[in-house]
Structures are given as structure tokens and as C-alpha cells.
C-alpha positions as CSV (number, residue, x, y, z in Angstrom):
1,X,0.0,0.0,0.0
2,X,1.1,3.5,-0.8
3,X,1.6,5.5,2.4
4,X,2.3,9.1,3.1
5,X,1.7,11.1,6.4
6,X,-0.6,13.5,5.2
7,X,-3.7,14.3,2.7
8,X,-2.3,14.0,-0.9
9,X,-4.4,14.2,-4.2
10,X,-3.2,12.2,-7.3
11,X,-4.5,13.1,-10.8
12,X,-5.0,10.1,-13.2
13,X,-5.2,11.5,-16.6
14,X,-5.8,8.9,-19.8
15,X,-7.9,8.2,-22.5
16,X,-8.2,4.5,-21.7
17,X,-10.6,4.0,-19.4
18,X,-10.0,0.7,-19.0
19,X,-6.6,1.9,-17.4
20,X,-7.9,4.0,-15.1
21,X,-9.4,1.4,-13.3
22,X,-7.0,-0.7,-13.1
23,X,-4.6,2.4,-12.0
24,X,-7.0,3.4,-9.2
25,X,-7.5,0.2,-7.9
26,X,-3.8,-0.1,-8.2
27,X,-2.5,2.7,-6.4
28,X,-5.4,3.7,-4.1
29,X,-4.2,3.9,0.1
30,X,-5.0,5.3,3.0
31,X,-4.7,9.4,3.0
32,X,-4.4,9.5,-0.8
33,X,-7.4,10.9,-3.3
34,X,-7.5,9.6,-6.3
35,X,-8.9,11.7,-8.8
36,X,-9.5,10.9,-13.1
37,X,-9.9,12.3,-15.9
38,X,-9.8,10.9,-19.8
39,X,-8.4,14.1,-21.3
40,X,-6.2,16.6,-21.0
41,X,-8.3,20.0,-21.1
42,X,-10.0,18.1,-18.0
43,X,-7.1,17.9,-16.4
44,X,-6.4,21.6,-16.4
45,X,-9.6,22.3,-15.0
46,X,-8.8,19.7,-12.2
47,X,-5.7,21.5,-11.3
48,X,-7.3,24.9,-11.6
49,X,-9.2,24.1,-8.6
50,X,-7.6,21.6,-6.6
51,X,-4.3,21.4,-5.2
52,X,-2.9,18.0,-6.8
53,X,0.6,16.3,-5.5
54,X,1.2,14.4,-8.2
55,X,-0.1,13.5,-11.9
56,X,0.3,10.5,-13.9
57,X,-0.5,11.2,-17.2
58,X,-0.1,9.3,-20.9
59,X,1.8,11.1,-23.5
60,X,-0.9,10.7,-26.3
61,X,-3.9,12.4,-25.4
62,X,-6.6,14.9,-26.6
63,X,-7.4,17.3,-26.6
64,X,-3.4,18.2,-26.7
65,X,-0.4,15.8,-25.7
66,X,0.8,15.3,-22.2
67,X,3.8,17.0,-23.0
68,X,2.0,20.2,-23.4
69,X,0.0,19.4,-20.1
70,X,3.4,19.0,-18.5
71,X,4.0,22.1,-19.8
72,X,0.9,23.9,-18.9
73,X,1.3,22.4,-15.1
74,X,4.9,23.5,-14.7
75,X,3.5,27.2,-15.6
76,X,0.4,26.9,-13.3
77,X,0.9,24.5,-10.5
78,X,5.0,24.2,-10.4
79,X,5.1,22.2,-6.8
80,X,3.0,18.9,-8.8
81,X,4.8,16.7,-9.7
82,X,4.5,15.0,-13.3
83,X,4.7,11.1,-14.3
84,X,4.0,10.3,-17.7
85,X,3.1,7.5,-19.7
86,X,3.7,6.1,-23.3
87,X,3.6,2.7,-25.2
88,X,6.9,3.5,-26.5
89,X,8.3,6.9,-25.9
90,X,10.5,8.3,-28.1
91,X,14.6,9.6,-27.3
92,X,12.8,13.0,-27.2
93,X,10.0,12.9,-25.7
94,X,12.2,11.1,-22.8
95,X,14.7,13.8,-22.8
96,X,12.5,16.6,-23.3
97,X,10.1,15.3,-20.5
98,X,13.2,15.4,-18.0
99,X,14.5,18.7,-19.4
100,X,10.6,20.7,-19.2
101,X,10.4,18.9,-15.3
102,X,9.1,15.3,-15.7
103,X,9.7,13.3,-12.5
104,X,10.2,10.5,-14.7
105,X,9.1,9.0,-17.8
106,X,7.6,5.6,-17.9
107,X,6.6,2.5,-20.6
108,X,3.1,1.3,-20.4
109,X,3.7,-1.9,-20.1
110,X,5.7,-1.8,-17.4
111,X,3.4,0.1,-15.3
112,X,2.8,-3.3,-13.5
113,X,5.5,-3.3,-11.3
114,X,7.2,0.2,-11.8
115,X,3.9,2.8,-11.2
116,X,3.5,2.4,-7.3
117,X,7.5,2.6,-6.6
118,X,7.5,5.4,-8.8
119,X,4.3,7.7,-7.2
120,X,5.6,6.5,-3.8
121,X,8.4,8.3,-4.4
122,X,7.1,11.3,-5.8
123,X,4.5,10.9,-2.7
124,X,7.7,11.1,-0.5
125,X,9.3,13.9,-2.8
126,X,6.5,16.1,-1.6
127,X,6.3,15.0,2.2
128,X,10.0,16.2,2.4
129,X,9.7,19.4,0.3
130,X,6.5,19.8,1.6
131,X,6.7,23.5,3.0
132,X,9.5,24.6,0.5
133,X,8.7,26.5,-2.8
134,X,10.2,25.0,-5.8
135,X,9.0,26.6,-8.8
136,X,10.1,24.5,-12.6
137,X,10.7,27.1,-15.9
138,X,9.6,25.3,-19.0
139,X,12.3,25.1,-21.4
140,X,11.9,25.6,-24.9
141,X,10.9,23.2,-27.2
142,X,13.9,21.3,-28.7
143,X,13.9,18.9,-32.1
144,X,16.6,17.1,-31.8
145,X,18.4,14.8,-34.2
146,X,20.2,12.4,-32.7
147,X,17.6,9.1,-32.5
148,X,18.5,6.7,-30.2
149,X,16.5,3.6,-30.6
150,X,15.5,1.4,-27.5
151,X,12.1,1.0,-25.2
152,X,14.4,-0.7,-22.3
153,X,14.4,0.7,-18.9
154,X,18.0,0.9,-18.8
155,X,18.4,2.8,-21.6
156,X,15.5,5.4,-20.8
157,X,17.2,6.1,-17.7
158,X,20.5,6.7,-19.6
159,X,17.6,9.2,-22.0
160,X,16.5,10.5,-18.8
161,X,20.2,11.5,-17.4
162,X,21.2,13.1,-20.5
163,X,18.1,15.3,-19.8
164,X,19.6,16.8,-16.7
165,X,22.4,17.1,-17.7
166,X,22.4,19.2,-20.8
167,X,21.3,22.4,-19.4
168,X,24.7,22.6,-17.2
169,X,28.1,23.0,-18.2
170,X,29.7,19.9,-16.3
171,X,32.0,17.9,-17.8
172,X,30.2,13.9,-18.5
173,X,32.3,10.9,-18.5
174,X,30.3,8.0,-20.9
175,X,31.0,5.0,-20.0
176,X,30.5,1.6,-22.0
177,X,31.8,-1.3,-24.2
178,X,32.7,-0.6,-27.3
179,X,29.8,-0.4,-29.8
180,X,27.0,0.6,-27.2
181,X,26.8,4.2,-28.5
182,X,28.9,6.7,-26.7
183,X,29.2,9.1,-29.3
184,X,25.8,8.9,-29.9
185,X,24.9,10.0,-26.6
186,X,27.4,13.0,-26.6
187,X,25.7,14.3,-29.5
188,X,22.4,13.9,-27.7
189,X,23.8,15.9,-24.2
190,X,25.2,18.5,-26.8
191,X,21.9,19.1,-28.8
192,X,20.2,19.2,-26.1
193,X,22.1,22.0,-24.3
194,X,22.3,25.4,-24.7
195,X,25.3,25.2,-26.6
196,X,23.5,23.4,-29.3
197,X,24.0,26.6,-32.1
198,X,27.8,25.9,-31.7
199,X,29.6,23.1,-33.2
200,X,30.4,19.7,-31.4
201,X,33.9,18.9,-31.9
202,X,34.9,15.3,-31.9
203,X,38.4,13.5,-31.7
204,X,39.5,10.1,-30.9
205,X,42.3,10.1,-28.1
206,X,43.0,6.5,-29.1
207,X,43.7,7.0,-32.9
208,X,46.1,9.7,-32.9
209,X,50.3,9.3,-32.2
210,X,51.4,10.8,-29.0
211,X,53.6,13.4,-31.0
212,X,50.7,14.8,-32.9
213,X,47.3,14.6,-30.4
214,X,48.8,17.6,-28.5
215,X,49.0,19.6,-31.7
216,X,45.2,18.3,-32.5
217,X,44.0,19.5,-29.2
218,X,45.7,22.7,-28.4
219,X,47.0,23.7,-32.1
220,X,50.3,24.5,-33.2
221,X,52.8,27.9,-34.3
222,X,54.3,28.0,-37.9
223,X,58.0,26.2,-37.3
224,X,57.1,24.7,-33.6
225,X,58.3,20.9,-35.4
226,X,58.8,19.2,-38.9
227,X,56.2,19.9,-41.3
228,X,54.3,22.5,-39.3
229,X,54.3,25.0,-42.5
230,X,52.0,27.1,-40.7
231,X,49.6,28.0,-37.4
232,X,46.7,25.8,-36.8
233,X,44.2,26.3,-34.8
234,X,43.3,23.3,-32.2
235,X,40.4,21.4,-31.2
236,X,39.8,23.4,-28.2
237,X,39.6,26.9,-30.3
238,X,37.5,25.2,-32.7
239,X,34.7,24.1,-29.9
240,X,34.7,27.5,-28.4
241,X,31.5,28.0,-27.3
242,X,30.6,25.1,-27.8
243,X,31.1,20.9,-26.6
244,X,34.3,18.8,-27.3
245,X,34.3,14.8,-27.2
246,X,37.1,13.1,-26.5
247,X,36.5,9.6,-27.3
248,X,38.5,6.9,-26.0
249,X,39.8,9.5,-23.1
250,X,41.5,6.3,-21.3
251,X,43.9,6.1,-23.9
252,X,45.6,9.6,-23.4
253,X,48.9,9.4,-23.0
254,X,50.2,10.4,-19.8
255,X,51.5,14.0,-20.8
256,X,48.8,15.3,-22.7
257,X,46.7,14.4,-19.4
258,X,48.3,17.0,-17.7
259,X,47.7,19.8,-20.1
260,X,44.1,18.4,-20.2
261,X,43.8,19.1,-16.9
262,X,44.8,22.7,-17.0
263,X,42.4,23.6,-19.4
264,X,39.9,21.8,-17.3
265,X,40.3,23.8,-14.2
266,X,40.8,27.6,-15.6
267,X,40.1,27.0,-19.5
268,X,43.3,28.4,-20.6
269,X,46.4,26.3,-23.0
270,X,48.9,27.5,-25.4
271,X,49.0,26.2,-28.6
272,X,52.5,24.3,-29.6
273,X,55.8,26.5,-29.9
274,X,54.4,29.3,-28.5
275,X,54.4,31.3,-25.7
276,X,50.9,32.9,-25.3
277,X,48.2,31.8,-23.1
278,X,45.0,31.2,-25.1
279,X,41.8,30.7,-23.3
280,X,38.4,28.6,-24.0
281,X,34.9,28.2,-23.4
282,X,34.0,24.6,-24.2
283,X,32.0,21.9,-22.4
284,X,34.1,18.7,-22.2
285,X,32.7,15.1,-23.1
286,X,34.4,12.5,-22.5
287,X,33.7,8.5,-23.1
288,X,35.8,5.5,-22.9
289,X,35.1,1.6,-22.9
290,X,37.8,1.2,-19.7
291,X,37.3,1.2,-16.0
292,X,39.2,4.2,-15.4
293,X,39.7,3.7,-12.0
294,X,41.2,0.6,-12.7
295,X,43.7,2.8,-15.1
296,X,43.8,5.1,-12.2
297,X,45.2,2.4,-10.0
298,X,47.4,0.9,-12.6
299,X,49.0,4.1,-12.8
300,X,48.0,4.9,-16.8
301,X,45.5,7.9,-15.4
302,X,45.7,10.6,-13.0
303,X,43.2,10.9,-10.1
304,X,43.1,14.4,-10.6
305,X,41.8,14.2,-14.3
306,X,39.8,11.0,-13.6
307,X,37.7,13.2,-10.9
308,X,37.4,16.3,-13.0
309,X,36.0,15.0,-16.1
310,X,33.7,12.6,-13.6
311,X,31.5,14.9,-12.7
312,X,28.4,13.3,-13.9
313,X,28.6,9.9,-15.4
314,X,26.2,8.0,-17.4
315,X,26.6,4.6,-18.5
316,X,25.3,2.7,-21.1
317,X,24.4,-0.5,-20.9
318,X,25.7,-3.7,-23.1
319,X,23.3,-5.0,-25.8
320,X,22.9,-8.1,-23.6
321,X,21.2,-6.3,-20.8
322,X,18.7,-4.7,-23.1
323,X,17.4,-7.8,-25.4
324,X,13.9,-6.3,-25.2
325,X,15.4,-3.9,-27.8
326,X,16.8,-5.9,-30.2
327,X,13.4,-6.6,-32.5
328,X,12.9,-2.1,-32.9
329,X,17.1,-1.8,-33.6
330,X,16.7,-4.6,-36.0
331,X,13.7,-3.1,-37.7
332,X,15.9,0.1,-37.9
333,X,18.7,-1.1,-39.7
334,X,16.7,-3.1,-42.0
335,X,14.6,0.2,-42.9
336,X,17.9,1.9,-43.3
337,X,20.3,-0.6,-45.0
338,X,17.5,-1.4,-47.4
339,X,16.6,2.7,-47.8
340,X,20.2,3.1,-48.6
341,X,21.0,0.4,-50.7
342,X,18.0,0.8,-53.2
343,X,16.6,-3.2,-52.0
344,X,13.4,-3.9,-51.8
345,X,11.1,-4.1,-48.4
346,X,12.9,-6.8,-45.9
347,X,11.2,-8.3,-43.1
348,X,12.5,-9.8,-40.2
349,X,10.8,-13.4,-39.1
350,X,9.9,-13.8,-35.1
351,X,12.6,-16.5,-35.1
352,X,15.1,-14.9,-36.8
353,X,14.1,-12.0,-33.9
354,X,14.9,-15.0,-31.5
355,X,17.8,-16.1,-32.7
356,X,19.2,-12.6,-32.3
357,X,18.0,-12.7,-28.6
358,X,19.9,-15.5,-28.2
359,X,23.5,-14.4,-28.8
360,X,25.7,-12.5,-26.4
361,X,26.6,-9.4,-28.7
362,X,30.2,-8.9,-27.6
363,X,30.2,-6.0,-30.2
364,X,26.9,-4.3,-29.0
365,X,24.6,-2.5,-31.9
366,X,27.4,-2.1,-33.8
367,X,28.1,-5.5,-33.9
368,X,24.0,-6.2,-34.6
369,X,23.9,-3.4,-37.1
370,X,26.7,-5.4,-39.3
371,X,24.9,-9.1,-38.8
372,X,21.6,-7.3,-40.3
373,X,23.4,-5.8,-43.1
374,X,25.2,-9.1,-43.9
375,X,22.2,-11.1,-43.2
376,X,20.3,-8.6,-46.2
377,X,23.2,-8.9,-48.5
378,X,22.9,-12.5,-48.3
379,X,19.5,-13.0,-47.7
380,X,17.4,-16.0,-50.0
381,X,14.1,-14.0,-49.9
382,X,12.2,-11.0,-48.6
383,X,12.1,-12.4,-44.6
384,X,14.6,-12.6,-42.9
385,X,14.5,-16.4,-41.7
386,X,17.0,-18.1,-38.4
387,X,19.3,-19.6,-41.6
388,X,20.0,-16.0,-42.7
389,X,21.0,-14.9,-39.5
390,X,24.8,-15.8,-38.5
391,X,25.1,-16.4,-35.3
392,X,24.9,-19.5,-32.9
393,X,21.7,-20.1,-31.4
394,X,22.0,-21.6,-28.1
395,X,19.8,-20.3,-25.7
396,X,20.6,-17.8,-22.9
397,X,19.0,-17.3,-19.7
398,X,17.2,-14.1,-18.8
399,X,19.1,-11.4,-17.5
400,X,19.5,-10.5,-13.8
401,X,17.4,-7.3,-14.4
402,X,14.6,-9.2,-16.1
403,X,14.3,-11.9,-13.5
404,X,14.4,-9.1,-11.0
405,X,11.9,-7.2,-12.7
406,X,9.8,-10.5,-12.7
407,X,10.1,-11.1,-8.9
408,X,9.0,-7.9,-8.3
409,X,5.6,-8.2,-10.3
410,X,5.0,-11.5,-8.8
411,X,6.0,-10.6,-5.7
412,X,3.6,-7.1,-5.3
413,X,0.0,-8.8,-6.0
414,X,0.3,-12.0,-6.1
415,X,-3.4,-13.5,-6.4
416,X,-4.6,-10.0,-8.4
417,X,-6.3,-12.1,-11.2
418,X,-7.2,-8.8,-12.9
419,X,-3.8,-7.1,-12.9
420,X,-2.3,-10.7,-14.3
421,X,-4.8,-9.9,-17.2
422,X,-4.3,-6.7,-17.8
423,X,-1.0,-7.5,-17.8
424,X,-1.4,-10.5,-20.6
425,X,-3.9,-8.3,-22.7
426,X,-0.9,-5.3,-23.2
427,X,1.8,-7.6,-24.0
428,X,-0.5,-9.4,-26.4
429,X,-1.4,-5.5,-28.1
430,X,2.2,-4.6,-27.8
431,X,3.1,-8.0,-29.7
432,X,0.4,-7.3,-32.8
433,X,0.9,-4.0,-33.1
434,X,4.9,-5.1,-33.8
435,X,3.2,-7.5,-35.9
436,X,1.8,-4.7,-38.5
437,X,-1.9,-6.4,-37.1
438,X,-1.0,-10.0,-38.5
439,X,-3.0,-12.0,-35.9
440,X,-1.4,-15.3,-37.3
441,X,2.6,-13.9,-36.8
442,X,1.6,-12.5,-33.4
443,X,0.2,-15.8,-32.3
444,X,3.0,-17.8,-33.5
445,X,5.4,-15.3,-31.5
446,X,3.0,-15.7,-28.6
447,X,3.0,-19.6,-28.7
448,X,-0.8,-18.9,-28.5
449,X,-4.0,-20.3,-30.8
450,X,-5.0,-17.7,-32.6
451,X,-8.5,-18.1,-31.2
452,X,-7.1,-17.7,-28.5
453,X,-5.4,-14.4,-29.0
454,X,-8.6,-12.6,-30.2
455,X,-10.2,-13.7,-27.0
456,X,-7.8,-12.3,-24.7
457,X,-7.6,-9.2,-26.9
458,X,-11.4,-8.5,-26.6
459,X,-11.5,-8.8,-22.7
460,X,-12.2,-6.2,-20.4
461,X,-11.7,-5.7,-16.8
């Protein structure tokens, strides 16, 4: 049961009524109101005359979004606090939700087990702020272009981060294996920021000799050594104003770490051979696929550096901890590769989905984005079958984070036959609607008769 000291109201706002039930029922408690509503002009008029602690809220509404309600309550009511709700939200809408005052963005069907944690914290948000004034400024609307494709938990909360952190200028350290995206989400934190008009500057510490990254970074005088015919300008006077990414930042050498740091704690360097003190205004991004404080032990990275550019971390998590995004990143490439290519449509077969499930992705999306192009290339037909996919197939067992996830739904309403339902009824949507509506491919990825299926599809609570 939810619990909170005193009176709170929460605002239920969605066009399914058939969730609103279930949410009230859900999340009802002792000292809590639960209010509803099944649009979003409604929900104004709630808010206009009631004093409402927190708001869940779907994404997809009339008549206007819940992004513009978010919007509209940060303005009018900024001390409510805002959860919102979406089959599958996007990068931006995740990023944008955090960055206009969200207290978190959430997948509908995972509402199960993550809505009550989430409103009991935003329930306990308010008990401890209760007699402080914390007013939210909308921030302007931002289209970004970076698409980062993945409905997993752990990467919305990497969506969600990047969200925070944009507005400020604090150096982010991005850590992850090799192929899960890094640069990716540096251009994301960048284009998101309010150094988005500027340029983002990128350069791999890891590719470039010793002898020549200083003179990439920091620039270089006419004469300072062999071949420099003349001055060049450096990385860090190029991303003035705006963000530089050092990729692979665990593979600076030693001595260019120290002049790293300099510029790090005043913004000022000189360029190569000379003598004058240049200074910058750049926001620093680093990533790298090491433990750095393993490097930091081993002697290959100064402390000093390691804790300035660690100021906020985010972490991205391997392929294999987010196989419930496999089937939309391999719809993605396809659409691409085939776009690009000039190839007709190819589809992508439930087992050949499998199959990709099953393998441990050493190389990440990279590595997937390569099987799918070689799997088109080589492909017998216009689906994608198991054959076409090379990889082995031997099954894998779930990941901790799933298993946990289970335990946790089993675990909070055990003998809830209409939750277990519910629950069965929005997988089985979620599973057509990847489908393109073919009832015979979602039943065959369901294991389920098809008679079946359009039973438990019809259902109400």
C-alpha cells in the first residue's frame, strides 16, 4: 500500500478507461485521493481548482499531448509533480520530459511493477519538500536529431540523465563497451544543451600518435616541429563556445593528461611553440570503454583528471542487458540498410528476432547493425529467416534485471487475477501492433492459438 503522512491528491489522466481502473484500484491507500480524468483540457480544469501532488499522465492524449500538459502544469501549479506514460516513448520525448520537469518517464507496459514505486516516491518527494517553494521554468521546445532507438528501462534512464544534464556545463564521462553508442549519446547531451547553435567537436584520443594529439587538441605555431608550415588552430579553439568529445579519453597518454587538466580547471592552454596563453569556453565530453579507476590504480590515469571529467557519469548499458530492444534496432537497420541500398522491403521473421536474442553481442549495436546488413546482402528472400541470421543459437537465460523485474511483479499482487490480465492483454497489443496487425505472426510469437489471442484481446476488466 502507498503510504504518506498526510492528505495527498493524485491526478489520473488517460484516454483508456479501461486503465484507469486498473490504476486506481492499483494505487489507491489510506490518506491519498485519487482523482481521473480521460483528457487533458479536464485535467487543467482539475488542477485549476484543486491542489494535486502528483499527476500520472499518458503522452498521447486529446485534446493536446501530455507533453503540453506537463508544460501547462509546470507554468500553473509548479510544486505537482508530473509522471508520464507512453507505449513506446521516443529519445525526445524522454529527454524533453526530464528537461521541461518530468519526475520520470515511464513504458506502459511496465506500469505493472514500476507505477507504485514510482508515485511513492514522488509521494515522498512532496512529504520532504513539503513546505518549501520549488518553482520549474519550461524550457523551450527542442527537435533534436540524434535518434537513439530502444524502449528498455535501462536505456530510458540513460535518456532520462542526458536530460539533466544538458542544461549545465559539467564535464560527462560516458562509459560503456565498445559499440553501445557513446558518441551517440554525446551528441544527444550536446543538442540538447544550450550550446546546441555551436559546433560539437569530436576527436578520438586512441587514434592519434602521441607526438601529434597535442598539436590536435591545443594547435600549433608555424615552425614549432617538422612539417608544421604554418599556425593551426586546435580542437579546443575550434569548440569554443561550444562541446568537445574526447572519445577513447582512457587512452591519453600520460602528458597530454596534464595539459588536459589545465584547461579543465581555468580554460586556458597554449598552442605548440608558442608562448601565449590562449583561453576557451568549451563543455568537455568524455567517453571510454575502460574502467578508469582501474587505469587510475594501474597508474595509466591521473586521479586528478579521472575526478574532473567525472562529474556526472552515465553509463550505457551492453546489448545483452537490453534484449527487449533488439526486435525495434533490427527493424531500424533493415529500414535503413534497405533505404540506402535501393533493395526492396525486408522483413524480419519472429525466429530470426529469436535467434538474435539469443547471442551474447560482444560488439553491441554495432556488432547487430553489421549481422543485419550481412544477413540482407545475403539474404534467399524477402524475410529474414534463423538460416539468414549468423550467429549460434544456443539459448541464454534471462538477465538478472529481467528476472528481477519478474520477482517484483510477482511478488507485489500475487493472487490480483485482474492485474495478471491486464498484464497478458498489453503484451498481447504490444506483440500485434509489432506485428503490422498479422494475428497469425503475433500468435506464433505468442505460442498462442490464434482463437485464443482474439479472445484475450477483446477482454475487459
Amino acid at each position: 500500500m502507498l503510504e504518506n503522512s498526510s492528505e495527498d491528491t493524485l491526478l489520473l489522466v488517460d484516454p483508456d478507461l479501461d486503465f484507469l481502473d486498473w490504476a486506481t484500484k492499483h494505487l489507491s491507500a489510506k490518506g491519498l485521493r485519487v482523482l481521473r480524468c480521460d483528457n487533458a483540457a479536464n485535467a487543467i480544469k482539475v488542477i485549476e481548482k484543486t491542489a494535486v501532488s502528483v499527476v500520472v499522465a499518458a503522452i498521447d492524449m486529446e485534446p493536446f499531448d501530455g507533453m503540453e500538459l506537463l508544460g501547462r502544469i509546470m507554468q500553473q501549479s509548479p510544486q505537482t509533480l508530473v509522471v508520464l506514460t507512453a507505449g513506446f516513448p521516443t529519445t525526445g520525448q524522454i529527454i524533453e520530459a526530464t528537461q521541461r520537469g518530468a519526475h520520470d518517464v515511464l513504458r506502459k507496459e511496465s506500469l505493472a511493477f514500476e507505477l507504485r514505486p514510482v508515485v511513492e516516491s514522488a509521494l515522498q518527494t512532496q512529504e520532504d519538500r513539503r513546505s518549501a517553494d520549488h518553482p520549474s521554468a519550461e524550457l523551450p521546445k527542442h527537435d533534436g536529431r540524434v535518434k537513439m532507438i530502444g524502449i528498455s528501462r535501462a536505456l530510458q534512464e540513460v535518456f532520462k540523465l542526458v536530460g539533466r544534464v544538458a542544461r549545465s556545463d559539467a564535464p560527462v564521462l560516458i562509459a560503456g563497451e565498445s559499440g553501445t553508442g557513446k558518441e551517440l549519446v554525446a551528441k544527444a547531451v550536446h543538442e540538447y544543451s544550450p550550446r546546441r547553435q555551436k559546433e560539437m567537436i569530436t576527436i578520438n584520443c586512441g587514434a592519434i600518435p602521441e607526438n601529434l594529439l597535442e598539436s590536435e587538441l591545443f594547435g600549433h605555431e608555424k615552425g614549432s616541429f617538422t612539417g608544421a608550415i604554418a599556425r593551426r588552430a586546435g580542437r579546443f579553439e575550434q569548440a569554443d563556445g561550444g562541446t568537445l568529445f574526447l572519445d577513447e579519453i582512457g587512452d591519453m597518454p600520460l602528458s597530454i593528461q596534464v595539459k588536459l587538466l589545465r584547461v579543465l580547471q581555468d580554460g586556458s592552454f597554449s598552442r605548440v611553440g608558442a608562448n601565449e596563453t590562449l583561453t576557451t569556453d568549451v563543455r568537455i565530453v568524455a567517453a571510454t570503454h575502460k574502467n578508469l579507476t582501474e587505469e587510475v590504480a594501474a597508474g595509466r590515469f591521473r586521479e586528478d583528471l579521472y575526478y574532473r571529467l567525472n562529474v556526472v557519469e552515465i553509463k550505457i548499458p551492453a546489448l545483452r542487458e537490453r534484449l527487449e530492444d533488439i526486435p525495434l534496432l533490427a527493424e531500424y537497420f533493415l529500414q535503413r540498410i534497405t533505404k540506402k541500398n535501393g533493395m526492396a522491403r525486408i522483413k524480419i521473421s519472429a525466429e530470426a528476432i529469436l535467434t538474435l536474442q539469443t547471442h551474447h553481442w560482444p560488439g553491441n549495436v554495432r556488432e547487430l547493425e553489421n549481422t543485419i546488413a550481412r544477413a540482407c546482402a545475403l539474404a534467399s528472400s524477402n524475410i529474414l529467416l534463423p538460416a539468414d541470421i549468423p550467429l549460434a543459437s544456443a539459448p541464454r537465460k534471462p538477465t538478472i534485471a529481467f528476472t528481477s523485474a519478474l520477482d517484483q511483479l510477482i511478488n507485489a499482487s500475487p493472487a490480483d487475477k485482474s492485474l495478471l490480465d491486464w498484464i497478458n492483454r498489453e503484451i498481447s497489443k504490444r506483440i500485434l501492433e509489432r506485428a503490422d496487425g498479422d494475428l497469425k505472426e503475433a500468435s506464433n510469437t505468442l505460442n498462442l492459438p490464434i482463437a485464443h489471442l482474439r479472445e484475450l484481446l477483446s477482454q475487459k476488466d
